[in-house]
C-alpha atoms as one frame of an Amber mdcrd trajectory, in Angstrom:
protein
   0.000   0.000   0.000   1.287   3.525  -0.548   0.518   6.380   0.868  -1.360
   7.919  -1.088  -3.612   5.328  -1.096  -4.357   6.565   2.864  -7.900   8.199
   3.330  -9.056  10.968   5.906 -10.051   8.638   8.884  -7.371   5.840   8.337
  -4.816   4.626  11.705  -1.108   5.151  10.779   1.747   3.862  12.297   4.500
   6.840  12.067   8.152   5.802  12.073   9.148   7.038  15.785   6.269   4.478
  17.031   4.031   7.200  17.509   0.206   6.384  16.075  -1.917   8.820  14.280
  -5.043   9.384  12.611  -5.039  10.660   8.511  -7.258  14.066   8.144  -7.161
  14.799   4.559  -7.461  12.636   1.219  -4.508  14.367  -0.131  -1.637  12.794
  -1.832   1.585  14.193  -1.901   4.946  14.415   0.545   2.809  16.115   2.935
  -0.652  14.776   5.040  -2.430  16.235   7.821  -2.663  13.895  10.577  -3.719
  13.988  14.487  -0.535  12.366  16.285  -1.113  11.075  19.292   2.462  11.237
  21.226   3.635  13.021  24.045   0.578  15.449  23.368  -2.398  14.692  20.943
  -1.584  17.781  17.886  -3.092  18.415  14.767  -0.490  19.563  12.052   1.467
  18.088   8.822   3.434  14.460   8.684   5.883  13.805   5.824   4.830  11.308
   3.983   7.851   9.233   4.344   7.360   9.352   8.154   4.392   6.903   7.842
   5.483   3.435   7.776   2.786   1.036   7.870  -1.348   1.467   8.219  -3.316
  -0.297  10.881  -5.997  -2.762   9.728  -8.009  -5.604  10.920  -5.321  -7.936
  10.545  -2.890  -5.751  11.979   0.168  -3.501  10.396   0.021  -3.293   7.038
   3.547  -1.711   5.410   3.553   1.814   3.709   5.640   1.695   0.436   6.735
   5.056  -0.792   7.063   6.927  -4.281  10.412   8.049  -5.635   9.426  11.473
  -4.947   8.923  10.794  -1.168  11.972   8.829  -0.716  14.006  11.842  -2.322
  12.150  14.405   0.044  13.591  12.218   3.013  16.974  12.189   1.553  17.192
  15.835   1.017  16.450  16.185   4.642  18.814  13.590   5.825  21.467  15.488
   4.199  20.342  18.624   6.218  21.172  17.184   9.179
């Protein structure tokens, strides 16, 4: 599944082990999600920071596009 396949209502799985909840249909490097972590917040999740979608048969795996997986280099290499 990729991410852009994620719909407004759908329980992600982001990859510091923090959960959160999809708010937008958008595709794109960028979603609005509520994270629930040390505080529940409201704001924008890379796209590439969602690893895998929960389900009724558990964690399903995020796969990302080329254009995500260069956004997340670009800011590796910032540091």
């Amino acid at each position: 599944m990729f991410t852009n396949e994620l719909k407004k209502g759908d329980k992600v799985r982001l990859g510091n082990g923090w959960d959160a909840i999809i708010w937008d249909n958008k595709k794109g490097d960028i979603r609005m999600a509520e994270v629930h972590g040390f505080f529940t917040e409201i704001g924008s999740v890379y796209s590439h920071d969602i690893i895998a979608k929960y389900t009724d048969s558990g964690l399903v795996p995020i796969e990302h596009t080329k254009s995500q997986l260069k956004l997340r280099d670009r800011i590796v290499e910032f540091g």
